[in-house]
C-alpha positions as CSV (number, residue, x, y, z in Angstrom):
1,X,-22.7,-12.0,-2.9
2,X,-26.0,-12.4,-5.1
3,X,-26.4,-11.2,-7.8
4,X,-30.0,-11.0,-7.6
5,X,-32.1,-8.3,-9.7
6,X,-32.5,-4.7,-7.9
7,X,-34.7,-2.1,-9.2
8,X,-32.8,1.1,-10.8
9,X,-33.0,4.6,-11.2
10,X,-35.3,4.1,-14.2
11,X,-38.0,2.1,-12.1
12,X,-36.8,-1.0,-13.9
13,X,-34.9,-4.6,-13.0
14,X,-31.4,-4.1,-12.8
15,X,-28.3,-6.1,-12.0
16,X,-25.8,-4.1,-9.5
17,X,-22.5,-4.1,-10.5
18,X,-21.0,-5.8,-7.2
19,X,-17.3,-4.6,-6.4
20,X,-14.5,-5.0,-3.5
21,X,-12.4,-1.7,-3.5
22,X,-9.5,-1.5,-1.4
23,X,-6.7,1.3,-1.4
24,X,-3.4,0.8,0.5
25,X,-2.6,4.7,1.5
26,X,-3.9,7.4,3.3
27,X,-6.1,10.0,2.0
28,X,-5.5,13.8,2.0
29,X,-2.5,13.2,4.1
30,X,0.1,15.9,4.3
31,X,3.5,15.9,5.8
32,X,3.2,12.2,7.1
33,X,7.1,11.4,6.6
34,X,8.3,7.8,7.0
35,X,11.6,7.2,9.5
36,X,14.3,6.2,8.4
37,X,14.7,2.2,9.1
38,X,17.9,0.9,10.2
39,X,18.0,-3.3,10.3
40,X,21.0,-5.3,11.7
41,X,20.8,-9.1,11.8
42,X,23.6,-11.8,12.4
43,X,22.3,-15.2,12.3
44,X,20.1,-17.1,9.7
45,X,16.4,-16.4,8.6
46,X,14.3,-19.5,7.9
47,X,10.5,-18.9,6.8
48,X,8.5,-20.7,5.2
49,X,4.3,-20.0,3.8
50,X,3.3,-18.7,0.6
51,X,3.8,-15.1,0.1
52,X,6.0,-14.8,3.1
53,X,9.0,-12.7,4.1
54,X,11.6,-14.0,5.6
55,X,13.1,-9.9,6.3
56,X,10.5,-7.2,4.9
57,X,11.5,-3.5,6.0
58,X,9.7,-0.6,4.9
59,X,9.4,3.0,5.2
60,X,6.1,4.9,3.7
61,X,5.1,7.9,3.5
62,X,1.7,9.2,3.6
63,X,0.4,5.5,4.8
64,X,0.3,1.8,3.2
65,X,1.8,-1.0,4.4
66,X,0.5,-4.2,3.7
67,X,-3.1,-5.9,2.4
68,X,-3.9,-10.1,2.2
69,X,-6.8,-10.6,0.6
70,X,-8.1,-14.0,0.2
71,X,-11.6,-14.4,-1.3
72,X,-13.5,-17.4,-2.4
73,X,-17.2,-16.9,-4.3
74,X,-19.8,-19.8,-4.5
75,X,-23.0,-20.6,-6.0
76,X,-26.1,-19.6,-5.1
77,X,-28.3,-22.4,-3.9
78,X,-31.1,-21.3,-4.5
79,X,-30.3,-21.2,-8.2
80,X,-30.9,-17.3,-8.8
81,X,-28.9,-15.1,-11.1
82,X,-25.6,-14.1,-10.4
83,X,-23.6,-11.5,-11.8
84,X,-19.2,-11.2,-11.9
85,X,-17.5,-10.0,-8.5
86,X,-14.7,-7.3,-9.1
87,X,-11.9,-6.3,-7.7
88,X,-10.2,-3.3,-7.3
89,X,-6.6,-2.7,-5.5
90,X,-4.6,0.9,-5.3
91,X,-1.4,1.0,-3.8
92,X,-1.1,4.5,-3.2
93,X,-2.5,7.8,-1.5
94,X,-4.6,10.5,-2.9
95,X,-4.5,14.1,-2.5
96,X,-1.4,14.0,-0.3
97,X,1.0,16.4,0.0
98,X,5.0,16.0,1.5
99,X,4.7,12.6,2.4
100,X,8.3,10.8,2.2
101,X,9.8,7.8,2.3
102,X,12.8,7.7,4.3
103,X,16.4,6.4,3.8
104,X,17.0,2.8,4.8
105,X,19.9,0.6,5.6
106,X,20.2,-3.3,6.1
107,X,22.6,-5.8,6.8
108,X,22.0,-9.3,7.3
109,X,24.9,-11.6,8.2
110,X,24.0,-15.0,7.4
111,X,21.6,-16.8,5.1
112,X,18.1,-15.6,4.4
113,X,16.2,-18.6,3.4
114,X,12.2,-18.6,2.3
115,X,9.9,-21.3,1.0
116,X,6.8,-20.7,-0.3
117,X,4.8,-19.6,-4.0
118,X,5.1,-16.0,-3.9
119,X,7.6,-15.5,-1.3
120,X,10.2,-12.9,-1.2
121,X,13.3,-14.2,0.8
122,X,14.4,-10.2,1.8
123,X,12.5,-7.5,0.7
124,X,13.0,-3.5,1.4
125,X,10.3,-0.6,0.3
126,X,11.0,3.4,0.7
127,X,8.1,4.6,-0.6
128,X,6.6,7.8,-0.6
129,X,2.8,8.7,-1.6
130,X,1.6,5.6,0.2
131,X,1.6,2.2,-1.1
132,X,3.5,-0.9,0.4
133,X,2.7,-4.7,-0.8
134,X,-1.1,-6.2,-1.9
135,X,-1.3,-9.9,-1.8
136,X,-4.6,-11.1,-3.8
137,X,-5.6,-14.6,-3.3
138,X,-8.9,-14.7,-5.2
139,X,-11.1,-17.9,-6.5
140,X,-14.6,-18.6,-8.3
141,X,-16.8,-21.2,-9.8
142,X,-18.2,-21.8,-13.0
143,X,-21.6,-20.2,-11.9
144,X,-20.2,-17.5,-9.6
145,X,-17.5,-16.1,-11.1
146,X,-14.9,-13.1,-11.2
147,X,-15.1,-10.2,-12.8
148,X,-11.5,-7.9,-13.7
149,X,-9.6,-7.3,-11.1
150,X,-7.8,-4.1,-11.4
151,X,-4.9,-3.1,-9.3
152,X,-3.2,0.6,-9.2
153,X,0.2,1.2,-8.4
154,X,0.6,5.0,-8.0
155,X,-1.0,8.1,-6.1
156,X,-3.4,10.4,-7.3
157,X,-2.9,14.0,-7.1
158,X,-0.2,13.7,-4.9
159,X,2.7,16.6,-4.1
160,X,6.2,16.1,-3.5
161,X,6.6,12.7,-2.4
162,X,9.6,10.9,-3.1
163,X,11.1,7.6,-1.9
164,X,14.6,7.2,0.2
165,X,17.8,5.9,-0.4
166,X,18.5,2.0,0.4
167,X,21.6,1.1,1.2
168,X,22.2,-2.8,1.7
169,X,24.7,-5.0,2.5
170,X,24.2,-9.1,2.3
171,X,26.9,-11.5,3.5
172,X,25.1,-15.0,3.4
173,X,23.3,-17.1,0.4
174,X,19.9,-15.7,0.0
175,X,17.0,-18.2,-1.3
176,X,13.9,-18.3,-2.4
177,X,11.8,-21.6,-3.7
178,X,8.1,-21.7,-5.2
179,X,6.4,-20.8,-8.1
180,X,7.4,-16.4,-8.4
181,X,9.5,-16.1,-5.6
182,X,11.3,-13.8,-5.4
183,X,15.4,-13.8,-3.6
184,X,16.0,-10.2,-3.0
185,X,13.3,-7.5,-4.0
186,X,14.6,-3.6,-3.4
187,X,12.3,-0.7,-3.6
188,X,12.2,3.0,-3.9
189,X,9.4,4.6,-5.2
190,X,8.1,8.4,-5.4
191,X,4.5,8.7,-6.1
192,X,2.8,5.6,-4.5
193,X,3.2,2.2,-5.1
194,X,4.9,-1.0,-4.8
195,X,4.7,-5.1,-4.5
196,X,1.6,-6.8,-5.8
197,X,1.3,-10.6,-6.2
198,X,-2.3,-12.1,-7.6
199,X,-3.0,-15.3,-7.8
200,X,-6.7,-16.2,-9.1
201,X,-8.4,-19.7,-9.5
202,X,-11.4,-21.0,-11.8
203,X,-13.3,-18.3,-14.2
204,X,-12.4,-15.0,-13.8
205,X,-12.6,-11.8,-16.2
206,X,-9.0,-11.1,-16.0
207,X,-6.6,-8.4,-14.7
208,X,-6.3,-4.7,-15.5
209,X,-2.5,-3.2,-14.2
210,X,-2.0,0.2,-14.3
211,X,1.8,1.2,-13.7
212,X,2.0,4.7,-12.7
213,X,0.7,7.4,-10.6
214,X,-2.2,10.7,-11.7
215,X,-1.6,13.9,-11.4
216,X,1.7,12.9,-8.9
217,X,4.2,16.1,-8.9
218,X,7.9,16.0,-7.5
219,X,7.8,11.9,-6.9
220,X,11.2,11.2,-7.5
221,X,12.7,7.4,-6.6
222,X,15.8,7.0,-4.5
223,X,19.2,5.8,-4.9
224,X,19.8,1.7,-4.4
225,X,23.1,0.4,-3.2
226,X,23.6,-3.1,-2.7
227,X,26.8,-5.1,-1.6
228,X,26.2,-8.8,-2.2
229,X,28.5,-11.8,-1.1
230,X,26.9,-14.9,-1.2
231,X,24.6,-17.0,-4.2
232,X,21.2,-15.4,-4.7
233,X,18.8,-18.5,-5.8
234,X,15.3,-18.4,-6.7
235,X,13.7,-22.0,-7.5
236,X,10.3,-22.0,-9.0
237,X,8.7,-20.9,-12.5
238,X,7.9,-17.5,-12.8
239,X,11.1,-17.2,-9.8
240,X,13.5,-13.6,-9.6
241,X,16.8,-13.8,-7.7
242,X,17.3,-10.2,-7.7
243,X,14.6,-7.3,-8.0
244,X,16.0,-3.8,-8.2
245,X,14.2,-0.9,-9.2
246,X,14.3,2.9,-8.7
247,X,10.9,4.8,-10.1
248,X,9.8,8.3,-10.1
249,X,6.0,9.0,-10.7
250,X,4.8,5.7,-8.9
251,X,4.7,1.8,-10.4
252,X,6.4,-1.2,-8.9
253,X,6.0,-4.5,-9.7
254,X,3.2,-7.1,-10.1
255,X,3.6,-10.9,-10.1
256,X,0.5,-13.0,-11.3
257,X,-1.0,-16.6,-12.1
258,X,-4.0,-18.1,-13.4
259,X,-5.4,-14.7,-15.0
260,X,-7.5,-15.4,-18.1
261,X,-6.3,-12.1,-19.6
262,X,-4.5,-8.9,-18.9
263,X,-4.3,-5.4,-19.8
264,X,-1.2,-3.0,-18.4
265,X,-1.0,0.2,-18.7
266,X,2.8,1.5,-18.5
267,X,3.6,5.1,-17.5
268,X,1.9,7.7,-15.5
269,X,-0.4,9.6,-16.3
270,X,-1.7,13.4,-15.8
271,X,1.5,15.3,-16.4
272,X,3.0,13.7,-13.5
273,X,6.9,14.5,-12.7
274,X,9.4,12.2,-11.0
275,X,13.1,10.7,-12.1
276,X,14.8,7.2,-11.0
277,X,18.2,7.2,-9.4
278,X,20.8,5.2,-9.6
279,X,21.1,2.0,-9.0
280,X,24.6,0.1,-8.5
281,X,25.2,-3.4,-7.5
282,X,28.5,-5.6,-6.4
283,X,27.7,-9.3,-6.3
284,X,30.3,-11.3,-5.6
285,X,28.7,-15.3,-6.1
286,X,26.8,-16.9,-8.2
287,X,23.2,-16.2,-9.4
288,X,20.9,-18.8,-9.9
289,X,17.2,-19.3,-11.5
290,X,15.6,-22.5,-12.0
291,X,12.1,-22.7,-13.4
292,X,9.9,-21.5,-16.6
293,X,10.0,-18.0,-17.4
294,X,12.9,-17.6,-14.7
295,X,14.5,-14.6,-13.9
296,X,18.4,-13.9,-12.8
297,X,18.5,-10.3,-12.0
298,X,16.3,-7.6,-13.2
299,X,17.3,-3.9,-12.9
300,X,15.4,-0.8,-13.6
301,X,15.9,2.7,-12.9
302,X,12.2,4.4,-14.3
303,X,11.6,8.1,-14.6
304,X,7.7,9.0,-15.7
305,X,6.3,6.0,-13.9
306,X,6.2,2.4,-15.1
307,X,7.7,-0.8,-13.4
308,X,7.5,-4.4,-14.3
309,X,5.2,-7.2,-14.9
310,X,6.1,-11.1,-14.6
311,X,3.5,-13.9,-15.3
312,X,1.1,-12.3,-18.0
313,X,-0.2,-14.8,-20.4
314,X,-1.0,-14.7,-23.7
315,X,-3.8,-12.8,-24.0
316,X,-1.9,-9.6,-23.0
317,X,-2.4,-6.0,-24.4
318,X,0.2,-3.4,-23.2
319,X,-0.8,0.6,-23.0
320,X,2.1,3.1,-22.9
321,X,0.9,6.9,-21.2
322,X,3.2,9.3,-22.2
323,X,1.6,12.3,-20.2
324,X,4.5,12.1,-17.6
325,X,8.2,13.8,-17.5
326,X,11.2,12.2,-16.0
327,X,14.4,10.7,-16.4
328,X,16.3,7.3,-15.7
329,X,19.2,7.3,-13.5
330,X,22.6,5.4,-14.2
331,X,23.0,1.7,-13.8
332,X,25.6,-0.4,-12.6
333,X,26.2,-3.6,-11.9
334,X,29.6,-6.0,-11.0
335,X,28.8,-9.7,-10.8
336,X,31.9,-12.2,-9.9
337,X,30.2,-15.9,-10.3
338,X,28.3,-17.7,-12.6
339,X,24.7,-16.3,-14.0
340,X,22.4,-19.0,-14.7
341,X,18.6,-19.2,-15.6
342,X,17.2,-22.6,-16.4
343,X,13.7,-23.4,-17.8
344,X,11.8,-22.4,-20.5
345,X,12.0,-18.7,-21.2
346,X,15.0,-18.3,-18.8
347,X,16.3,-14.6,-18.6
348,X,19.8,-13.8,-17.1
349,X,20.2,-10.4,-16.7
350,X,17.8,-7.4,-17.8
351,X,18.8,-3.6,-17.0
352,X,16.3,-0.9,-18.1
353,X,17.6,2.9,-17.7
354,X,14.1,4.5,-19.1
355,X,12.9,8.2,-19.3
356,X,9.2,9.1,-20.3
357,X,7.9,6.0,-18.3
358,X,7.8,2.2,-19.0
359,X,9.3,-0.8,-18.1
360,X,8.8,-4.7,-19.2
361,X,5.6,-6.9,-19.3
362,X,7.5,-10.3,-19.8
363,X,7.4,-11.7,-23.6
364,X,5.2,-8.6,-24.6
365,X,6.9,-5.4,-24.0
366,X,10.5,-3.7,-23.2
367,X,10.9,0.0,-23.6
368,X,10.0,3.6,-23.0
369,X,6.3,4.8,-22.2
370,X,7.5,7.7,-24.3
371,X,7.0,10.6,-22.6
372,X,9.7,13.3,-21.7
373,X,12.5,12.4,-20.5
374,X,16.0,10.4,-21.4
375,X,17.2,7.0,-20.0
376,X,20.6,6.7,-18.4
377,X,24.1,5.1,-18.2
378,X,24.2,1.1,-18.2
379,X,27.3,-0.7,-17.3
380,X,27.7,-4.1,-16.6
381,X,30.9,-5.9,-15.6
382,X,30.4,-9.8,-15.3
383,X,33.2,-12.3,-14.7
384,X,31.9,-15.8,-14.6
385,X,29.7,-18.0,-17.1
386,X,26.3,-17.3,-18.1
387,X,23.9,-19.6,-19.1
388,X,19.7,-18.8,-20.1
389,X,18.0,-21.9,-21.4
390,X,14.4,-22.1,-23.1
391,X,12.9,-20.6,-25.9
392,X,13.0,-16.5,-26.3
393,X,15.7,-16.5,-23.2
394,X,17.8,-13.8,-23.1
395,X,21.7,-14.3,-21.6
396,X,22.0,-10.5,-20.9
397,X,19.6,-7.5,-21.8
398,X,20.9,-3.7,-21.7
399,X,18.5,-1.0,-22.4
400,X,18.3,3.0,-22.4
401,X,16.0,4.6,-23.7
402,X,13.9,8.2,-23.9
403,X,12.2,10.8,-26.3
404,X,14.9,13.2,-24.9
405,X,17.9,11.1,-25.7
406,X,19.6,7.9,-23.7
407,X,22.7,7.0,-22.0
408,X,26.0,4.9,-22.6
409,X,25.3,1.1,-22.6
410,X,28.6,-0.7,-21.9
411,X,28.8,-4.6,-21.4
412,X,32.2,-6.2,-20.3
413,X,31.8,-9.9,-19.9
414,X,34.7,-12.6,-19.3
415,X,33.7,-16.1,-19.4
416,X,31.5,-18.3,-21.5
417,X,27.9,-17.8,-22.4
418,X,25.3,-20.6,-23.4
419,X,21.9,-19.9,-24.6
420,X,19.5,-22.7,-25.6
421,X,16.1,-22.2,-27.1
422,X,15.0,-21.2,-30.5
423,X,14.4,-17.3,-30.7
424,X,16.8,-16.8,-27.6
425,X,19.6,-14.2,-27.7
426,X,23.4,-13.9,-25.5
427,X,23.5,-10.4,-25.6
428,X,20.8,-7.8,-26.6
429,X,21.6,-4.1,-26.0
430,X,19.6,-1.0,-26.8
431,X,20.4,2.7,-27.0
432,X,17.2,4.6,-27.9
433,X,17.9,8.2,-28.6
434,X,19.8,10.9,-28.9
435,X,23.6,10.1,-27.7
436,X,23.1,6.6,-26.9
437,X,26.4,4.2,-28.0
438,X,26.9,0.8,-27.5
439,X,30.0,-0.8,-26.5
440,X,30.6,-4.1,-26.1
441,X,33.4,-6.1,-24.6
442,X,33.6,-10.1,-24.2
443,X,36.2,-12.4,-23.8
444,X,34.7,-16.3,-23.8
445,X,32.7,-18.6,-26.1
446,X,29.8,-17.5,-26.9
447,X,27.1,-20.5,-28.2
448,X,23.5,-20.0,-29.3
449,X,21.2,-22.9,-29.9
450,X,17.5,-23.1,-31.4
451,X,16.5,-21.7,-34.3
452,X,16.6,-18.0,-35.2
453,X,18.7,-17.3,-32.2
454,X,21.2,-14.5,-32.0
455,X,25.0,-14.2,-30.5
456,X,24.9,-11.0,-30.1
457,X,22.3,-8.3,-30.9
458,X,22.7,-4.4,-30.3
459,X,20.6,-1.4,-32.2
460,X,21.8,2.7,-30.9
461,X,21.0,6.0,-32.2
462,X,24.4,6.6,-32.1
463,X,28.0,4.6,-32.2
464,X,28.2,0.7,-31.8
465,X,31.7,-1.0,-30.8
466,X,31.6,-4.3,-30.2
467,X,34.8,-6.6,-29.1
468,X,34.7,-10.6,-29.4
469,X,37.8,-12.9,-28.3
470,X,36.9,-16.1,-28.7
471,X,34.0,-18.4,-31.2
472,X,30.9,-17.4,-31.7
473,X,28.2,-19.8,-32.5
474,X,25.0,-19.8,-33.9
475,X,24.4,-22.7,-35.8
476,X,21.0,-23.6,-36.2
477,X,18.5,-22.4,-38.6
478,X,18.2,-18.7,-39.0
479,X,21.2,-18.2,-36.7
480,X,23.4,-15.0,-36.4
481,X,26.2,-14.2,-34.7
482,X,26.2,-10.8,-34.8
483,X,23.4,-8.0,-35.5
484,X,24.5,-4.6,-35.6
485,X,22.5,-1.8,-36.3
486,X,22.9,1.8,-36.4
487,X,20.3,5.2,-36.8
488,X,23.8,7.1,-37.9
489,X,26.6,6.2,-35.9
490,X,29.7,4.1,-36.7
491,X,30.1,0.7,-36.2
492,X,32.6,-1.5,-35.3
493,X,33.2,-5.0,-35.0
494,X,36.6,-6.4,-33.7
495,X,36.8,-10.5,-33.6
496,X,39.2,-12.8,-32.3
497,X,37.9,-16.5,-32.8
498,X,35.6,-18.3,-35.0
499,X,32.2,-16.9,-35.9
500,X,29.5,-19.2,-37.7
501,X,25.8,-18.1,-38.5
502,X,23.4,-21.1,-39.4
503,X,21.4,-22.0,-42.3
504,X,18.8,-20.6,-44.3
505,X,18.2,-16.5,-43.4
506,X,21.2,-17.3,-40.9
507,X,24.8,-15.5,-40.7
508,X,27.5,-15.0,-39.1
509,X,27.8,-10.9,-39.4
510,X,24.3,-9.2,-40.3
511,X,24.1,-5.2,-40.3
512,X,20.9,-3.0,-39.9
513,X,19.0,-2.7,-43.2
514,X,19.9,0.3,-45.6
515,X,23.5,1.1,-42.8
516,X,25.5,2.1,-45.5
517,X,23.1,4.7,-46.8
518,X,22.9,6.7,-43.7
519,X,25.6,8.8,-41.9
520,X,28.6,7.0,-40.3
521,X,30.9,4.4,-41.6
522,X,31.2,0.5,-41.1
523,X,34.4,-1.3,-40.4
524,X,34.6,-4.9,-39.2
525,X,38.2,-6.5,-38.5
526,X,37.5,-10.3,-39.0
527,X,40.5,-12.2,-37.2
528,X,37.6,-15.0,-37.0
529,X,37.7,-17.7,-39.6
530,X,34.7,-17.3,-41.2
531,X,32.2,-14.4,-41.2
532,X,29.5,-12.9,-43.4
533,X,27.4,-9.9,-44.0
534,X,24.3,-8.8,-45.5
């Protein structure tokens, strides 16, 4: 597409602004209501392509379903003036009114296998206010190149459109390889949205995300069950084995490479409405992640629009909207096997229980949009080892969180956990607002290595409790074992084995700043055989 000049309004030379627009949902649709899906499979699924499936179901209200878009610019040969193509993606209706995702249920006997960059090995979507999965495949020269690509995940002023219930049941290894693949991606979404993966090539001007629905009223998510008996494994940088997520008010989740910059926008926006649900999960084998910036399992239950976003470099700005209402639903999830995520960056297992909007921009932003609206319960049982490996890794991440108060967050961990790689952390938990406690319960070594790292790291509003049998080490420079702080609740610290902080600003026991001074009282019964505070 030239960019050649035009004359304008004005009766002057002007260069048009040259733009592909594309919108996956209907438009002034009312009462389109999705069926419920029902898939049974027995026998093994092999696929193999970039951005493939091997099993995608989905259920949409109010229209969607799916978009490719591959596009490759050039130069102009005759040498004239060119000016940026852009790109803009919406996944979502507008002005739709009573259009419903349906409730869902799937079971696959047997494995699910998929090979490709981008790929999703099983994927589910109840989704209402329209929406479904974009997949951008988008390249430019020097002389011809992009300009921002913007993608949308939400309606516009949409009515009453809420997303099902999914209720799944895997017996059989599920795997994905290639660079952000993705092993088992569930989906339900009020308000529009869904799955987006970008990948852009040569010069371009960046992307714009935008996490949340306008003006979208009575959008809540559904419920997500899912009964797990086999490994989930996702090979590849940028790879997630499990993708849960539960959001009222529109959002989803984005994956992207080879942006030069991006700017996301969490929340909805336009006094939209819409709570998550809950979300529980029994997974019996192990979990593993192999690749840079790798992702075990990541959990979120989103009220007031939001979602997640994996791959953003880092020239990344994050935007909360807080001009939404809605609340998180209750979390839980029962893991017997191993958790491992290896590479640089490696994450084991995040769970997000968020009201006001929100969600997590990896290595930029984790938390509330901060509109109305409280986070809910968290509680994770894991039996089995956990290892995260590469710098700012996490071995397990717990947060709730809202402007109108949070839930419980209770962690109950038996077996050893290993992170590697300075500024990484075994166990960070967060309970943002008004009645949110922390209590954590661990059996099992617990080593951190790199520098600055943490053993175990847990801020609240409210009450922390934390139970330790067996060492806990943190030896390198800046280490801590343990960092407890509290807004005004008591504080706890049972330990049964050896705790060592490292050198320099390290410790082995650190509490918040200025504790003491505020409500509440401290007590720490150190059975280990060295400790500190400061």
């Amino acid at each position: 597409l030239p960019g050649a000049p035009a004359i304008g309004a004005s009766g002057l030379p002007e260069t048009p602004d040259v733009e592909v627009v594309a919108r996956v949902g209907g438009e002034g649709s009312s009462g389109m209501n999705a069926a419920k899906v029902t898939v049974n499979n027995t026998g093994n699924i092999w696929t193999q392509g970039d951005a493939g499936a091997a099993s995608l179901a989905q259920s949409i209200g109010g229209g969607g379903g799916a978009l490719e878009m591959v596009l490759r610019t050039k130069d102009d040969a005759a040498g004239g003036a060119t000016v940026p193509l852009e790109i803009a993606v919406t996944l979502g209706g507008l002005d739709g009114t009573g259009n419903a995702g349906a409730d869902m249920s799937l079971s696959q006997q047997g494995l699910a296998n998929m090979k490709g960059a981008f790929g999703t090995a099983v994927m589910a979507q109840s989704i209402g206010g329209g929406g479904g999965r974009a997949m951008l495949d988008l390249g430019a020269t020097q002389s011809s190149q992009l300009g921002q690509t913007a993608l949308t995940f939400g309606a516009a002023a949409s009515i009453n459109e809420a997303g099902g219930d999914l209720n799944s049941v895997q017996d059989g290894d599920v795997v994905a390889s290639g660079a952000h693949a993705v092993g088992s991606l569930m989906q339900s979404i009020g308000g529009g949205g869904g799955s987006g993966l970008a990948q852009l090539q040569g010069v371009n001007g960046g992307v714009a995300a935008t996490m949340g629905g306008d003006n979208v009223v009575g959008a809540d998510g559904g419920r997500i069950d899912l009964a797990m008996n086999g490994q989930s494994l996702a090979l590849g940088d940028g790879a997630v084995g499990l993708l849960l997520q539960s959001i009222g008010a529109g959002g989803g989740e984005l994956r992207l490479n080879g942006a030069s910059s991006a700017d996301v926008v969490l929340g909805a926006s336009g006094a939209s409405t819409g709570s998550g649900q809950a979300i529980d999960v029994n997974h019996n084998g192990m979990i593993g992640v192999v690749g840079a910036q790798a992702y075990g399992v990541l959990l979120q239950s989103i009220g007031g629009g939001g979602g997640a976003v994996f791959g953003a470099g880092e020239q990344t700005q994050v935007v909360t909207s807080s001009a939404n209402t809605g609340d998180g639903g209750d979390i839980r999830f029962a893991l017997t096997g191993d958790l491992i995520a290896g590479g640089e960056g490696g994450h084991g297992l995040i769970a997000q229980s968020l009201g006001g909007g929100g969600g997590w921009v990896g290595g930029h932003f984790a938390g509330s949009a901060g509109g109305a609206g409280a986070g809910g319960a968290i509680r994770l049982d894991i039996n089995g080892a956990i290892r995260a490996t590469g710098d700012g890794g996490t071995g397990l991440f717990a947060q709730s969180a809202g402007r109108d108060g949070a839930g419980p967050v209770s962690i109950s961990h038996t077996g050893d956990m290993e992170v590697v790689g300075d500024g990484a952390r075994g166990v960070y938990a967060e309970a943002q607002g008004a009645g949110g406690r922390i209590d954590i319960a661990r059996t099992g070594h617990l080593h951190a290595w790199g520098a600055d790292v943490f053993g175990v790291q847990a801020q609240a509003t409210g009450a922390i409790a934390v139970e330790q049998r067996g060492a806990v080490l943190a030896v390198d420079a800046g280490g801590v074992g343990f960092s407890l702080a509290s807004a005004g609740g008591d504080i706890s610290l049972d330990l049964g084995g050896h705790t060592r902080g490292g050198s320099g600003d390290g410790a082995g026991v650190v509490f918040g700043e200025g504790l003491r001074s505020r409500s509440g009282s401290t007590s720490v019964n150190p059975l280990a055989t060295s400790w500190s505070t400061s």
